[in-house]
C-alpha positions in Angstrom: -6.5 -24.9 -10.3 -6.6 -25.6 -6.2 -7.4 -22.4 -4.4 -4.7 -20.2 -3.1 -4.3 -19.9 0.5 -2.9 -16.8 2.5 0.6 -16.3 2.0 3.1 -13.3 2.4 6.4 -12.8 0.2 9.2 -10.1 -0.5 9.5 -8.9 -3.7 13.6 -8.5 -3.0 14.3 -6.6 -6.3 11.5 -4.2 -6.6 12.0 -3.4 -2.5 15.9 -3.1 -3.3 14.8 -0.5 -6.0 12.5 1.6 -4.3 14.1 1.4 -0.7 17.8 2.8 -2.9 15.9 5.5 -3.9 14.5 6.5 -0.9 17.4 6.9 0.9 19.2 8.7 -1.5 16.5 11.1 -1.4 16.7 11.4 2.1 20.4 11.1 2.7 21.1 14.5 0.9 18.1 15.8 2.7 16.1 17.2 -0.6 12.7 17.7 0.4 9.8 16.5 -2.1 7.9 13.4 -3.2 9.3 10.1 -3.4 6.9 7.7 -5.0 8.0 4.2 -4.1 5.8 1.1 -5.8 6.7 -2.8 -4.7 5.7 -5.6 -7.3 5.0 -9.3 -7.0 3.6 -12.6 -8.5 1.8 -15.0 -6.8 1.3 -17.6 -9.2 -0.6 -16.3 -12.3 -1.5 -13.0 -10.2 0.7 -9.9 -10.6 0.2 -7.0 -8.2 1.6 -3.5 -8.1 1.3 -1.4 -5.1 2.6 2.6 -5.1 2.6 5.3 -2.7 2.8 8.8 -4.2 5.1 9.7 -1.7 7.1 7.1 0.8 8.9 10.4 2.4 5.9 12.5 3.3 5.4 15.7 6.0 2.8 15.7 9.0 -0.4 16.9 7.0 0.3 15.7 3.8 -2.3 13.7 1.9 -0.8 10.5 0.5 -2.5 7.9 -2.0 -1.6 4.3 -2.0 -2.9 2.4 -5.2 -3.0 -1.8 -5.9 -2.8 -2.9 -9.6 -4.6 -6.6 -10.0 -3.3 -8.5 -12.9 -3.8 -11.7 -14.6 -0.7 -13.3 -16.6 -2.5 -16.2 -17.7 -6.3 -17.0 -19.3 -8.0 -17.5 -16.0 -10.0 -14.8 -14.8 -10.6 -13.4 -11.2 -13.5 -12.4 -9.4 -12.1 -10.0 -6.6 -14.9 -10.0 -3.4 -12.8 -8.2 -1.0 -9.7 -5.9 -0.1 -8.4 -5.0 3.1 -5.6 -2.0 2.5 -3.5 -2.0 5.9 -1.8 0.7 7.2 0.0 2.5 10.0 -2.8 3.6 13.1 -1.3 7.5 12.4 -2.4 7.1 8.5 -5.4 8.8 8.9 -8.0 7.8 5.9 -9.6 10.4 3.5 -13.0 10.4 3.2 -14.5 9.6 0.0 -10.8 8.6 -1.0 -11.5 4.9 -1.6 -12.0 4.0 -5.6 -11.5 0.9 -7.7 -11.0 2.6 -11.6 -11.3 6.0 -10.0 -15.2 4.5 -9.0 -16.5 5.5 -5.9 -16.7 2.6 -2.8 -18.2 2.8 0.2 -15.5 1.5 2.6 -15.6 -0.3 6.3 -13.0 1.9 7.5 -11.1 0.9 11.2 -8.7 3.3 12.7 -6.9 0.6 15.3 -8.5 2.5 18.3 -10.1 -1.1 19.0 -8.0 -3.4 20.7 -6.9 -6.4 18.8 -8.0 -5.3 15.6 -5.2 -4.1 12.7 -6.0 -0.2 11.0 -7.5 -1.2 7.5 -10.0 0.2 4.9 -12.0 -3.2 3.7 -14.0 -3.3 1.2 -16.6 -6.3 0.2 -17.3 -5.6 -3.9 -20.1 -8.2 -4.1 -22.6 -8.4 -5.7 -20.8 -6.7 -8.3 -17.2 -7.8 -8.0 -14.6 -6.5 -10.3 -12.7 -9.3 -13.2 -9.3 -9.8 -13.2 -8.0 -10.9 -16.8 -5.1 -11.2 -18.6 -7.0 -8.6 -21.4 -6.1 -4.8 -22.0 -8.1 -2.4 -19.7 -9.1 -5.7 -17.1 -6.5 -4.7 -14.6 -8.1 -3.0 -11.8 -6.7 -0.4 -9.5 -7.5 -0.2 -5.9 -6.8 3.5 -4.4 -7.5 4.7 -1.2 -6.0 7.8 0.6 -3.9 8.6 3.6 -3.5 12.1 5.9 0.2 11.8 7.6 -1.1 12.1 11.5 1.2 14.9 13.6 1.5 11.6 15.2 3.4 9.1 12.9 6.8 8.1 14.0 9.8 9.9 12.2 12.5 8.5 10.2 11.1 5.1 11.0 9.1 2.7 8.7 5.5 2.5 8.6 4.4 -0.2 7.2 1.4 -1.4 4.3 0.4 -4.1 2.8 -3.1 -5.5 1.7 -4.7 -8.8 1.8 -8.1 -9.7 -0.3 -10.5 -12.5 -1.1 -11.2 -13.3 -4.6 -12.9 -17.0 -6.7 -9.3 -17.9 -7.2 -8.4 -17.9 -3.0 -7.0 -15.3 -0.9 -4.0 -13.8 -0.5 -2.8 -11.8 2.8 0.6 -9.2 2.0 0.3 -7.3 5.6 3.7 -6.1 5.3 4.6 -6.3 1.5 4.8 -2.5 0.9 5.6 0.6 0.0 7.2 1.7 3.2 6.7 5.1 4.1 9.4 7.0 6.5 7.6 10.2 7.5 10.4 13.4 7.1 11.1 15.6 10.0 13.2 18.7 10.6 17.0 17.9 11.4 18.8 18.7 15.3 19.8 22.3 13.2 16.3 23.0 11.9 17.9 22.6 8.4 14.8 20.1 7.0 17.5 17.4 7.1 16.5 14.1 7.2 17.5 11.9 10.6 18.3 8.3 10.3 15.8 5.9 8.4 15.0 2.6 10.0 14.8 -0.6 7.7 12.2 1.2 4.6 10.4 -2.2 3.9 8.4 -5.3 6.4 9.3 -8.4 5.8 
């Protein structure tokens, strides 16, 4: 199998989904938690990414997660991920776990010129296995405070890219988005107007 280079992709119907239900929730200006989750294939690699809530308040903790998958019989060694985020996503110390396991993450806020806000983290030498088995789907989480910050009613965007014995693959903007709530003109804890809820 040739090795996969970096590619991005929408995943139209799962986007579709999430992004509905996200503006429902905020059109009728109901406040609570919205998860949203985007899914994809890249060839035989199946990834799942959800946000616990895509409609979170300044000061709220949010968790992102990212499902690896196998849907044939070749296996994956995963040696990186880099979860990318909005610079006002502030990351939770300690937060970073692959099967609720503990990782000690690079972790870049975007104060640096020139370089993206991420958590990375390099697995080797023990990486984690892919396979198309029962209980050999890992899950990347990593936590998020919402910064006072963070634009509202507009998207921020996520994504992820990592590096694994099967290639790379770079989703900057695949999603969730996340649209950060604010009060309403009236002070009501309406919702404003919500910018385009997924990058392309």
């Amino acid at each position: 199998m040739a090795p996969r280079t970096t590619r991005r992709g929408v995943a139209v119907g799962a986007a579709t989904t999430a992004a509905l239900g996200v503006l429902s929730l905020l059109g009728s200006g109901v406040a609570g938690a919205a998860p949203a989750t985007v899914a994809w294939d890249d060839w035989y690699s199946h990834f799942t990414r959800t946000v616990t809530n895509s409609t979170p308040n300044p000061g709220e903790i949010i968790t992102i997660t990212t499902k690896f998958e196998r849907t044939n019989s070749t296996e994956e060694h995963l040696y990186n991920i880099k979860d990318r985020h909005a610079a006002c996503l502030k990351y939770v110390p300690g937060s970073a776990k692959m099967n609720n396991t503990p990782l000690d993450p690079q972790v870049d806020d975007g104060s640096v010129p020139g370089r993206d806000p991420l958590v990375s983290v390099d697995f080797a030498p023990n990486d984690w296995i892919v396979r198309n088995q029962p209980g050999s789907s890992p899950v990347f989480s990593v936590s998020y405070k919402v910064g006072d910050d963070c634009s509202r009613g507009n998207t921020l965007t996520t994504g992820m890219d990592y590096n694994g014995s099967l290639g790379s693959g770079g989703y900057y903007t695949k999603g969730p988005g996340i649209v950060v709530s604010y009060l309403g003109a009236g002070g009501d804890g309406s919702s404003g107007s919500v910018g385009s809820l997924f990058g392309s």
